[in-house]
Short mmCIF file of the C-alpha atoms (twelve columns), coordinates in Angstrom:
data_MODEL
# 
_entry.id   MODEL 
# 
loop_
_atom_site.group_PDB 
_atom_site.id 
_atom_site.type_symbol 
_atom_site.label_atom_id 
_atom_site.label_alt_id 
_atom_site.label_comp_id 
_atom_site.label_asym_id 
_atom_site.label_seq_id 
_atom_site.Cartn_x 
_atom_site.Cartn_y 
_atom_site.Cartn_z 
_atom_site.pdbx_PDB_model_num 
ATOM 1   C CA . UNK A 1   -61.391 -33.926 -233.750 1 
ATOM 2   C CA . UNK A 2   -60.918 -35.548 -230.208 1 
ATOM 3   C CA . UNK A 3   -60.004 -33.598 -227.456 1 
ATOM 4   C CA . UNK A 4   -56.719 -32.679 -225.968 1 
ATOM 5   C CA . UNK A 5   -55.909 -32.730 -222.037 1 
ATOM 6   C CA . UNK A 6   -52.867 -29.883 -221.392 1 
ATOM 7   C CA . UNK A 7   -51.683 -29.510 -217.687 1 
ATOM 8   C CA . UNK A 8   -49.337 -26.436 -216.088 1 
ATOM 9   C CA . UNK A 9   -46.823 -27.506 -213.812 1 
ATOM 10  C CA . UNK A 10  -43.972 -25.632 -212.050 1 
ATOM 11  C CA . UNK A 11  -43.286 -24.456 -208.827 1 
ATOM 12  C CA . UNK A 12  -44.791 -21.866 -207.098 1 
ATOM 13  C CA . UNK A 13  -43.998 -18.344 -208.956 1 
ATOM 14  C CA . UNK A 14  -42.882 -19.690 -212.215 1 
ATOM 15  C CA . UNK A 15  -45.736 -17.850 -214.412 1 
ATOM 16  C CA . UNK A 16  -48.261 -20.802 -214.810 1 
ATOM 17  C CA . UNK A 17  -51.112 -18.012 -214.570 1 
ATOM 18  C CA . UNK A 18  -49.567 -15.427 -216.586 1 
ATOM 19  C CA . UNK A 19  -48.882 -18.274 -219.518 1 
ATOM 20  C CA . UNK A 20  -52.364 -19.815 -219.168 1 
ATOM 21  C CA . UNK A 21  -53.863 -16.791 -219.871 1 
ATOM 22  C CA . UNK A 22  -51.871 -15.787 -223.183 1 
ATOM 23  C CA . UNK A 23  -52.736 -19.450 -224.095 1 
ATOM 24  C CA . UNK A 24  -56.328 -18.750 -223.806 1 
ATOM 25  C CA . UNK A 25  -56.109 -15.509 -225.328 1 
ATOM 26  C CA . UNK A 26  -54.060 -17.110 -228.211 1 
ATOM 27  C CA . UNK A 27  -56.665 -19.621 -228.636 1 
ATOM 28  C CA . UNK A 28  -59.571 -17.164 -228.871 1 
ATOM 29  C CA . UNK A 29  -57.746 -15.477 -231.614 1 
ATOM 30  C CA . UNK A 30  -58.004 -18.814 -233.502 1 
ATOM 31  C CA . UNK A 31  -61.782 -19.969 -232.654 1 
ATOM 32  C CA . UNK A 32  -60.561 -22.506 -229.809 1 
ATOM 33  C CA . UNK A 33  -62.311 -22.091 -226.547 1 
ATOM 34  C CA . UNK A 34  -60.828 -23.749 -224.316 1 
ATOM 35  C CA . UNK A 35  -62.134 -25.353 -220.986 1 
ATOM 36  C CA . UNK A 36  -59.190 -23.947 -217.908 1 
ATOM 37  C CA . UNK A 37  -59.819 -25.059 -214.753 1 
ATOM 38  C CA . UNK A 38  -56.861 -25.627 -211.850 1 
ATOM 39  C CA . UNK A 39  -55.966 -27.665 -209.028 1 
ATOM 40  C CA . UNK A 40  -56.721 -28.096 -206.277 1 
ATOM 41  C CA . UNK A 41  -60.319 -26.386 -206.697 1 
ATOM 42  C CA . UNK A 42  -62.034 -26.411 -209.965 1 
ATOM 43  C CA . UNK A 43  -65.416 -27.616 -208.765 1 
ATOM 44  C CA . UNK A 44  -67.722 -26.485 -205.601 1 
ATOM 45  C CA . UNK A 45  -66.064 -29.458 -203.607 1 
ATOM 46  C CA . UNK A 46  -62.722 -29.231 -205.132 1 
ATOM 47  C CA . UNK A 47  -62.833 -25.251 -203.709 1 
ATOM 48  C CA . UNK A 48  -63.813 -25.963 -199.792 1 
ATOM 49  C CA . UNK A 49  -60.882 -28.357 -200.549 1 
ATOM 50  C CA . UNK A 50  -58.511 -25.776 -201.676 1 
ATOM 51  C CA . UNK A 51  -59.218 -23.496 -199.146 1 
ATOM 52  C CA . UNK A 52  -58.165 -26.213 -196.370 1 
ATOM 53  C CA . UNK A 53  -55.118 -27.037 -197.651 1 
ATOM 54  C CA . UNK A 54  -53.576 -23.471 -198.881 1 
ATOM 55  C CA . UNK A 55  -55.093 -20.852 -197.186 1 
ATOM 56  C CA . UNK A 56  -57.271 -22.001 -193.745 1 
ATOM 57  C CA . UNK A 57  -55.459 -21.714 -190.492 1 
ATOM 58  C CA . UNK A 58  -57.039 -25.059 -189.840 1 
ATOM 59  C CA . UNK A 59  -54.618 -26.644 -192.675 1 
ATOM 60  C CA . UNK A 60  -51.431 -25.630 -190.729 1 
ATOM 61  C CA . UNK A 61  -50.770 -28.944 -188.504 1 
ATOM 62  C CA . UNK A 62  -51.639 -31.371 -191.514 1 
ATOM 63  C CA . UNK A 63  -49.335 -33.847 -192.273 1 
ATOM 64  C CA . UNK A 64  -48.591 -35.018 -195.379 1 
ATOM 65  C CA . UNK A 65  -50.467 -38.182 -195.886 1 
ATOM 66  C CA . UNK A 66  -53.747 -35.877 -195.476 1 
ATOM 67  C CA . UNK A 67  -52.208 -33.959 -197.846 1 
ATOM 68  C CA . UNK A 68  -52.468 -36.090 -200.188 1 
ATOM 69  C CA . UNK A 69  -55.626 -37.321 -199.212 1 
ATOM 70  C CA . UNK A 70  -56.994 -34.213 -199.904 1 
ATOM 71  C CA . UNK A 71  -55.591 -33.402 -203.264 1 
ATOM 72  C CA . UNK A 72  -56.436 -36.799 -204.520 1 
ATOM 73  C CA . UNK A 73  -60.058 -36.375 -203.636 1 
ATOM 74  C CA . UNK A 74  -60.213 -32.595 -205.397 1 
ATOM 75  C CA . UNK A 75  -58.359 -34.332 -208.239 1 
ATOM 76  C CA . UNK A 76  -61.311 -37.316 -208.516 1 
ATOM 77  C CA . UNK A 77  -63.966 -34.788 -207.943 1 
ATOM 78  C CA . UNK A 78  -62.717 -32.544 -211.324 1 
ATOM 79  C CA . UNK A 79  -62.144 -35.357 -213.559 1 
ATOM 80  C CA . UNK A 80  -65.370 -36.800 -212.972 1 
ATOM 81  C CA . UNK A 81  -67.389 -33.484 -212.832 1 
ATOM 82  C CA . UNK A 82  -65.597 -31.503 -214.984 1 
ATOM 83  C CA . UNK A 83  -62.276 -33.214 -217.013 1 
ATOM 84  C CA . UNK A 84  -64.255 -36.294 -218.963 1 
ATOM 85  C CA . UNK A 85  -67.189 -34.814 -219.858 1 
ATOM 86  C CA . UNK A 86  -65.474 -31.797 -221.298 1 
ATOM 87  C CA . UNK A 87  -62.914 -34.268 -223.303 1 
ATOM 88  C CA . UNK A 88  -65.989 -36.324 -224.228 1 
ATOM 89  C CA . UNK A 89  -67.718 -33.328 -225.845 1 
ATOM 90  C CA . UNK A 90  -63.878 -32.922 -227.862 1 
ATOM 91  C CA . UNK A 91  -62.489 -29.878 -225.845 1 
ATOM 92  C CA . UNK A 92  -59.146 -28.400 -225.240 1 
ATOM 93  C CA . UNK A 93  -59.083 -29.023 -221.319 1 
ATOM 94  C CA . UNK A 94  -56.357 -26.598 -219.799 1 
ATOM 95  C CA . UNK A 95  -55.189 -27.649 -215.969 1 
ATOM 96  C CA . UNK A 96  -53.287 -25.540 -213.453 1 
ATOM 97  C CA . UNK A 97  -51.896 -28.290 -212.002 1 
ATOM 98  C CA . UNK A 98  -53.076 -31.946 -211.879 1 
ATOM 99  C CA . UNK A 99  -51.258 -35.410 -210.452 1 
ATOM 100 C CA . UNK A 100 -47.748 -34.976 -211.748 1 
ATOM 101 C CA . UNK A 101 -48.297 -32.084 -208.346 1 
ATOM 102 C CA . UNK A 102 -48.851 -34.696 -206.232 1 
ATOM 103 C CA . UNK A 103 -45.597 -36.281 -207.458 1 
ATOM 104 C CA . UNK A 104 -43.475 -34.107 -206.892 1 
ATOM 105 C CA . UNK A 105 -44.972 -32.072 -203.693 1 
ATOM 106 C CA . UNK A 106 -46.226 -35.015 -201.611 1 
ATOM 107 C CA . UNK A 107 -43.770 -37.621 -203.145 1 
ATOM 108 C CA . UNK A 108 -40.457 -35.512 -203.536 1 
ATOM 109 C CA . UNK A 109 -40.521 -32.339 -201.232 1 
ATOM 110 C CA . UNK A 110 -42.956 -34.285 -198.548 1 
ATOM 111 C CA . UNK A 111 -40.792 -37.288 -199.008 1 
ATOM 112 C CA . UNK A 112 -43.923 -39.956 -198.715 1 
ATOM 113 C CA . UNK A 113 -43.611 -43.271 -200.235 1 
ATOM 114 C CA . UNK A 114 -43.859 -42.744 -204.467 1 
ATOM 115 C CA . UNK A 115 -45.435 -45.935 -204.472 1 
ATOM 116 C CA . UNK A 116 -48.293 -44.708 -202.190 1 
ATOM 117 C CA . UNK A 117 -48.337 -41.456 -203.991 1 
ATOM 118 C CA . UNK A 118 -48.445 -43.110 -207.956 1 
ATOM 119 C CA . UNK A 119 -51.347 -45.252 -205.898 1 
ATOM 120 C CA . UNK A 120 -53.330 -42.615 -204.519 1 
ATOM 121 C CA . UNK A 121 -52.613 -40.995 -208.682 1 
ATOM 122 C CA . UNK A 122 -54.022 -44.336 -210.643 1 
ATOM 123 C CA . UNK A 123 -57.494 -43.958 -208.367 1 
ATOM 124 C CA . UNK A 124 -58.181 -40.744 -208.153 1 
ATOM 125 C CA . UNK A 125 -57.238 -40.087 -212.409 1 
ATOM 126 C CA . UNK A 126 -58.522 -43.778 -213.541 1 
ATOM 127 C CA . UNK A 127 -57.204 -43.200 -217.736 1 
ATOM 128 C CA . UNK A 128 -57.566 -39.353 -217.182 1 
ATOM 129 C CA . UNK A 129 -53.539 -39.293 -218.396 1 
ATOM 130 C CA . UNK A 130 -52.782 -35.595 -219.696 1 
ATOM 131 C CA . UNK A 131 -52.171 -34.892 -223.197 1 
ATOM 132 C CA . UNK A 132 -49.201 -33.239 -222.095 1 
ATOM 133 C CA . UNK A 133 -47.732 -31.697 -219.596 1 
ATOM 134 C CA . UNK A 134 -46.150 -28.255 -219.543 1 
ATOM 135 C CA . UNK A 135 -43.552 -27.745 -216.864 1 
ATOM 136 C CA . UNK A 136 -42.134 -23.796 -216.197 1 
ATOM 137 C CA . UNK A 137 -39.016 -24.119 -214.697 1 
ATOM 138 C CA . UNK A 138 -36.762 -21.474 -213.031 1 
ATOM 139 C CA . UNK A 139 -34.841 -20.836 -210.510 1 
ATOM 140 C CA . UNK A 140 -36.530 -22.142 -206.911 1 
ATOM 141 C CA . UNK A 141 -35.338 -19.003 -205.071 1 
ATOM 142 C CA . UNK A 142 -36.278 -16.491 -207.901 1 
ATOM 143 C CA . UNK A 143 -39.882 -18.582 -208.207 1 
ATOM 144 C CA . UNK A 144 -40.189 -18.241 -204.312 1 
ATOM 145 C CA . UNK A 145 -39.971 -14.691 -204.646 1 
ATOM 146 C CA . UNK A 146 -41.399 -14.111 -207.670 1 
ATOM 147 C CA . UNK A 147 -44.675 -15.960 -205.872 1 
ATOM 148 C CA . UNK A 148 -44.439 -13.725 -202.317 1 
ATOM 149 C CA . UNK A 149 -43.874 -10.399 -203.792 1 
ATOM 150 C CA . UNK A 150 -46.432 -10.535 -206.347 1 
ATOM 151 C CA . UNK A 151 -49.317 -11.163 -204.609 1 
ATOM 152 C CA . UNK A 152 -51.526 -8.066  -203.265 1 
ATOM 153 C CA . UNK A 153 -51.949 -7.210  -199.438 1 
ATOM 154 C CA . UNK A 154 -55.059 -8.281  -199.636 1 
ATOM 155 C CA . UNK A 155 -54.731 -11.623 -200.481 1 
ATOM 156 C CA . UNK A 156 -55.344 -15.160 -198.970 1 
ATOM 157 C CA . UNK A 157 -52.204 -16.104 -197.595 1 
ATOM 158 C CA . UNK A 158 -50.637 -19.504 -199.250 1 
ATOM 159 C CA . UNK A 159 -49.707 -22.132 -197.152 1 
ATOM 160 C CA . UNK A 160 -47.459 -23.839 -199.855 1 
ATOM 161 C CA . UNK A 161 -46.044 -20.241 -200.003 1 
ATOM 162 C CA . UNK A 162 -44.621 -20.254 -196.629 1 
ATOM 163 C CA . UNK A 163 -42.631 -23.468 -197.060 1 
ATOM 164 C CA . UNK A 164 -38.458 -23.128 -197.033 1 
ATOM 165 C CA . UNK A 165 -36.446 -22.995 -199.868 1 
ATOM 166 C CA . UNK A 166 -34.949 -26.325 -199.562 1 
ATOM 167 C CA . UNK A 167 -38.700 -27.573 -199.855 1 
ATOM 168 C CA . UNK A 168 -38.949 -25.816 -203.624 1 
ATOM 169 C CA . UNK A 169 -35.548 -27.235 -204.591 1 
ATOM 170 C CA . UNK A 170 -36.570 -30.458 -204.201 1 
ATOM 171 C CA . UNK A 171 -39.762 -29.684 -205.741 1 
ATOM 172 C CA . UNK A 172 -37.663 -28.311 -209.013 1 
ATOM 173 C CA . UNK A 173 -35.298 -31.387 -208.782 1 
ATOM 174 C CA . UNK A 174 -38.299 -33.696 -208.674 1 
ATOM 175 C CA . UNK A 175 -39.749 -32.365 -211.857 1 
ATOM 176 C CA . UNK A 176 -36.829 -32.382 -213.696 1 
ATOM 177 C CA . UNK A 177 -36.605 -35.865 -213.242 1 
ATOM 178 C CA . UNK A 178 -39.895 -36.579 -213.635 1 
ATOM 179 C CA . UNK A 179 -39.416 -34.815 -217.112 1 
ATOM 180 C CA . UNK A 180 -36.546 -37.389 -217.353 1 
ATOM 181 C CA . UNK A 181 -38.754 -40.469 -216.905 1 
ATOM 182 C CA . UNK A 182 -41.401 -39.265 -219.139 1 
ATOM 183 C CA . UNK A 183 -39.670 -37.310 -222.137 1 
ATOM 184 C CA . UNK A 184 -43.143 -37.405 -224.581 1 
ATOM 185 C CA . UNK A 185 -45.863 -36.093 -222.336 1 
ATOM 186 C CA . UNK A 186 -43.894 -34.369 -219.992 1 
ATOM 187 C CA . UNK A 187 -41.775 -30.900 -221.434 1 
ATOM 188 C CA . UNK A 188 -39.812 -28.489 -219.387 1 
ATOM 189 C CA . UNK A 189 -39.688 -24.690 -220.866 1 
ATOM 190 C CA . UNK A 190 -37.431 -22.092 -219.074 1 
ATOM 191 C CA . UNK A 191 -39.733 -19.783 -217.904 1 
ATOM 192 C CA . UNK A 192 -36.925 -17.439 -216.585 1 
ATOM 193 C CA . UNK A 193 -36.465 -15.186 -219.580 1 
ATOM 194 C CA . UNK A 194 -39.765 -12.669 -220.321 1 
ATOM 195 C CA . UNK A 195 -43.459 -13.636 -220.689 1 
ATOM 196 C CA . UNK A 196 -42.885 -13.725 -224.262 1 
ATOM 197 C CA . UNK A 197 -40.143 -15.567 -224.570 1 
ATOM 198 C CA . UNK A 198 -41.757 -18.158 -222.783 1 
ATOM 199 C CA . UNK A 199 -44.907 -18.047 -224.673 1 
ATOM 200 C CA . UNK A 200 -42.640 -18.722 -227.907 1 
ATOM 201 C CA . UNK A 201 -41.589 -21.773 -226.362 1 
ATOM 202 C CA . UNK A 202 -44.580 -23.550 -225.342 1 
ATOM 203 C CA . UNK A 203 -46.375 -22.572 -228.890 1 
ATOM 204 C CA . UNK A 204 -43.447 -24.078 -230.469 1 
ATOM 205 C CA . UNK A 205 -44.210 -27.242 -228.195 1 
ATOM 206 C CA . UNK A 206 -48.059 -27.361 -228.970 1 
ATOM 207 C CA . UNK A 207 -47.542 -26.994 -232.875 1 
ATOM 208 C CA . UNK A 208 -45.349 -30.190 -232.415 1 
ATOM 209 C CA . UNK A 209 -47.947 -31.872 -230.789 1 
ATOM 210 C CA . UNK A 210 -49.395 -32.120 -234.202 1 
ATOM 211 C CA . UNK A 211 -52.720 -31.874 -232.822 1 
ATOM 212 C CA . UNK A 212 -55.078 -29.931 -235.199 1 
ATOM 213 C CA . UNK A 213 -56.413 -27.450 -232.087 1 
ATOM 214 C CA . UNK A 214 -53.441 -25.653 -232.316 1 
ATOM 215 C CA . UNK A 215 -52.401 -24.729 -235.841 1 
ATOM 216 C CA . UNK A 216 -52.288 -21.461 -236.408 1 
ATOM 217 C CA . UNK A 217 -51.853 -20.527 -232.908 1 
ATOM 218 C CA . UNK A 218 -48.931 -18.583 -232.885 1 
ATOM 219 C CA . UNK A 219 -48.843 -17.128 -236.481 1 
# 
């Protein structure tokens, strides 16, 4: 059996953490252990990266053209180090987060140049192309909030956190329409109703995948 690449997307506070862990818990229960890693981060560089652009001080004046700098050289780092050789070795890789991110931050809310952006995508990924793509989708306000009251006293603060809500419209607009342009790999659940409604919804999308990893994952 080959592997399968699955990616999270959705804006901030839409439950990709909450849903990534029933998913692993889920696939436990059927004998699947699956490799989860997240974006940006996932490797020792990938990490020193994340902390730059989310949570250092020193990330506050960066424009976006570093940003994307940056997440394109996290995102080369993990599917060298990490993605490929776990895909190789026929794994279920599960991303929180990967290019379609870069999209729709850097090339719809940051309003750079998609060209540039789907670039800076083809070389960082090569023919690392998800399996498909999970998209939580909700309400940008309610995800906003969702995101800021949630998170202890205690931790990091979140530079994409901070952002206005105009910023996480257009980041909900941009991947609905990305969802638009890429109907097969790309699959928008609403992830507004409770965490087991949701679940529900993406099982009934991985069964339909018709990829043998996940029979039996939902019974």
């Amino acid at each position: 059996m080959a592997g399968f690449f699955l990616t999270f997307e959705g804006s901030e506070g839409c439950g990709k953490s909450t849903q990534i862990e029933r998913l692993v818990t889920a696939c436990g229960k059927t004998g699947v252990s699956p490799l989860v890693t997240r974006e940006p981060g996932g490797t020792l560089v990938g990490e020193e990266i994340r902390n730059l652009l989310k949570h250092s001080h020193a990330g506050d004046a960066m424009v976006p053209e570093s940003e994307l700098l940056l997440f394109s050289a996290s995102r080369a780092q993990l599917v060298c180090e990490v993605i490929i050789p776990a895909l190789e070795n026929e794994r279920l890789v599960i991303c929180d987060r990967f290019f379609d991110s870069t999209t729709v931050y850097q090339g719809v809310a940051r309003r750079l140049d998609p060209v540039d952006v789907a670039t800076m995508n083809r070389f960082a990924v090569g023919t690392c192309i998800p399996d498909l793509t999970i998209v939580l989708d909700m309400d940008a306000q309610v995800a906003l909030q969702r995101a800021r009251t949630g998170r202890g006293a205690a931790a990091l603060r979140d530079r994409m956190e901070e952002q206005e809500k105009e910023f996480y419209e257009a980041v909900r607009a941009g991947y609905l329409a990305l969802a638009k342009t890429e109907p097969k790999r790309v699959r928008v659940v609403d992830s507004s109703g409770t965490p087991d409604e949701t679940f529900e919804a993406i099982c009934k999308i991985l069964l339909e995948s018709g990829h043998g990893i996940f029979q039996g994952l939902c019974a």
